[in-house]
C-alpha positions as CSV (number, residue, x, y, z in Angstrom):
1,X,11.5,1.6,-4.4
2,X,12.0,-1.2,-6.6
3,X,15.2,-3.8,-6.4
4,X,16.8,-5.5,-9.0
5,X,17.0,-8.9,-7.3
6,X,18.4,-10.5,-10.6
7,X,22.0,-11.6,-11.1
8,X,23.8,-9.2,-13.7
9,X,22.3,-5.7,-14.0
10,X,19.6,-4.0,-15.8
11,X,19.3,-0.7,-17.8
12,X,15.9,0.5,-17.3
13,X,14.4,2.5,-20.2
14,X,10.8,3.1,-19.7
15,X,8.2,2.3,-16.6
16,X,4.6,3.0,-17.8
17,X,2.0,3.2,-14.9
18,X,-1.6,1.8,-16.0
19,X,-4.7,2.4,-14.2
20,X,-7.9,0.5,-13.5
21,X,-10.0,3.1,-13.9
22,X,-8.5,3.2,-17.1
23,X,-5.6,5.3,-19.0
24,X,-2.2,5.2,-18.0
25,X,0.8,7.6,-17.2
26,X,4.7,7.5,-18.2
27,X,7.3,7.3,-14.7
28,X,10.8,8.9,-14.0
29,X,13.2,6.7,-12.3
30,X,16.3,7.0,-10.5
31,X,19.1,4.9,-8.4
32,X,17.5,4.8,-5.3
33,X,19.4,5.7,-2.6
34,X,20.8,9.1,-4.5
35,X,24.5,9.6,-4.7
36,X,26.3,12.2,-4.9
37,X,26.9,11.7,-8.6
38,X,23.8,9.3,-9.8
39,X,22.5,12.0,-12.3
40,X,18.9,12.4,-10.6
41,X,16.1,11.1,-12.6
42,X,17.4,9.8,-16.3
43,X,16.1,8.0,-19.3
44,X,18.5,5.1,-19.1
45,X,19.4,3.9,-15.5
46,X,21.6,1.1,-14.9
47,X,20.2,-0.7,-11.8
48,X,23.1,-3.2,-10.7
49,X,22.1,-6.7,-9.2
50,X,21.1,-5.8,-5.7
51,X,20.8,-2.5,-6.4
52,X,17.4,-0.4,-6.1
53,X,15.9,2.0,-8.1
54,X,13.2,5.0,-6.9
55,X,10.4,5.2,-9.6
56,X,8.0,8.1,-9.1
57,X,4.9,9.3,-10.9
58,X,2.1,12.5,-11.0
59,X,0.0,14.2,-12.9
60,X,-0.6,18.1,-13.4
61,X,-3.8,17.5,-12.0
62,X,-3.9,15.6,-8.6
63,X,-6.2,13.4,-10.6
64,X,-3.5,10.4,-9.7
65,X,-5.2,8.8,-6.5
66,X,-8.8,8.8,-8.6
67,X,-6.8,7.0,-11.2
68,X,-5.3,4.4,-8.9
69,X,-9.2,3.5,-8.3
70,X,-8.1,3.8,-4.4
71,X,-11.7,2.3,-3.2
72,X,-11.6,-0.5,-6.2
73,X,-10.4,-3.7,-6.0
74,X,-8.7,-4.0,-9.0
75,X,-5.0,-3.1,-8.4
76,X,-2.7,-0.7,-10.7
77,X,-0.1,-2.6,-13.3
78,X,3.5,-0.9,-13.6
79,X,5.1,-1.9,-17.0
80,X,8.6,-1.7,-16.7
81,X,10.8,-1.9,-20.0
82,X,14.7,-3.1,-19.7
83,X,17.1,-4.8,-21.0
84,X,20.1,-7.3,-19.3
85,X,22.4,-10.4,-20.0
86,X,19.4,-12.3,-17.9
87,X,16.6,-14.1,-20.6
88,X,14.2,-13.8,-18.0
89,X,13.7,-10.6,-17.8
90,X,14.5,-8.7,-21.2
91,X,12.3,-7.1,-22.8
92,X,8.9,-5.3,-21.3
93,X,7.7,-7.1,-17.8
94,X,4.6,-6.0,-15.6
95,X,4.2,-5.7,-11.8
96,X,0.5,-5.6,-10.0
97,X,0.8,-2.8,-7.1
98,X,-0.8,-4.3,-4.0
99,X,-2.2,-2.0,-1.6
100,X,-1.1,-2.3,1.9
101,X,-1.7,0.1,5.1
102,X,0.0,0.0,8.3
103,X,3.7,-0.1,9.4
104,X,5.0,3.5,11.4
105,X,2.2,5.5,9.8
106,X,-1.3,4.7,8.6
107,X,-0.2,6.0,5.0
108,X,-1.2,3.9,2.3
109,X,1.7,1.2,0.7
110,X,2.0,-0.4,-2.6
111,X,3.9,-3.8,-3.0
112,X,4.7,-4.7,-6.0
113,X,3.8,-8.2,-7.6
114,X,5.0,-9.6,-10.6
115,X,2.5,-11.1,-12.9
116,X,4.8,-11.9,-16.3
């Protein structure tokens, strides 16, 4: 879950994941948490200021978690493309996904980071 800590809100057209091992893979994204009438996952999604949006992504394969390089160090990058009234952000920005364990369960975490 990502949250749109900006001011004004952003319509979200495109989050890219890109791998260390190399490669990359295309996201769906919704409002995160669902409402009765958000439209599940979409191609446009207007994430107000405050507001949070789910972004998930897979492959056909299970080859995902090889792709993430779980045992590297080098962490994934998440390319996220929208646009809004706010100059800082328009356009395409990236995010470093920062492993973390711990918390209720031992199941693996990613924070996000940005990094531009």
């Amino acid at each position: 879950m990502l949250v749109n800590r900006g001011g004004v809100a952003a319509q979200v057209t495109a989050v890219e994941l890109h791998l260390p091992a190399g490669g990359g893979l295309s996201g769906r994204y919704r409002v995160e948490p669902p409402g009765p009438g958000d439209g599940g996952f979409v191609s446009v999604l207007t994430v107000r200021a405050g507001g949070a949006m789910k972004v998930e992504f897979a492959t056909t394969d299970d080859s995902l978690g090889a792709g993430l390089g779980v045992a590297g160090s080098v962490p994934p990058r998440m390319r996220i493309t929208a646009s809004t009234e706010d100059p800082d952000w328009d356009g395409t920005r990236a995010i470093e996904l920062l492993r973390r364990t711990g918390g209720v369960t031992a199941a693996l975490r990613w924070q996000p980071h940005a990094v531009e």
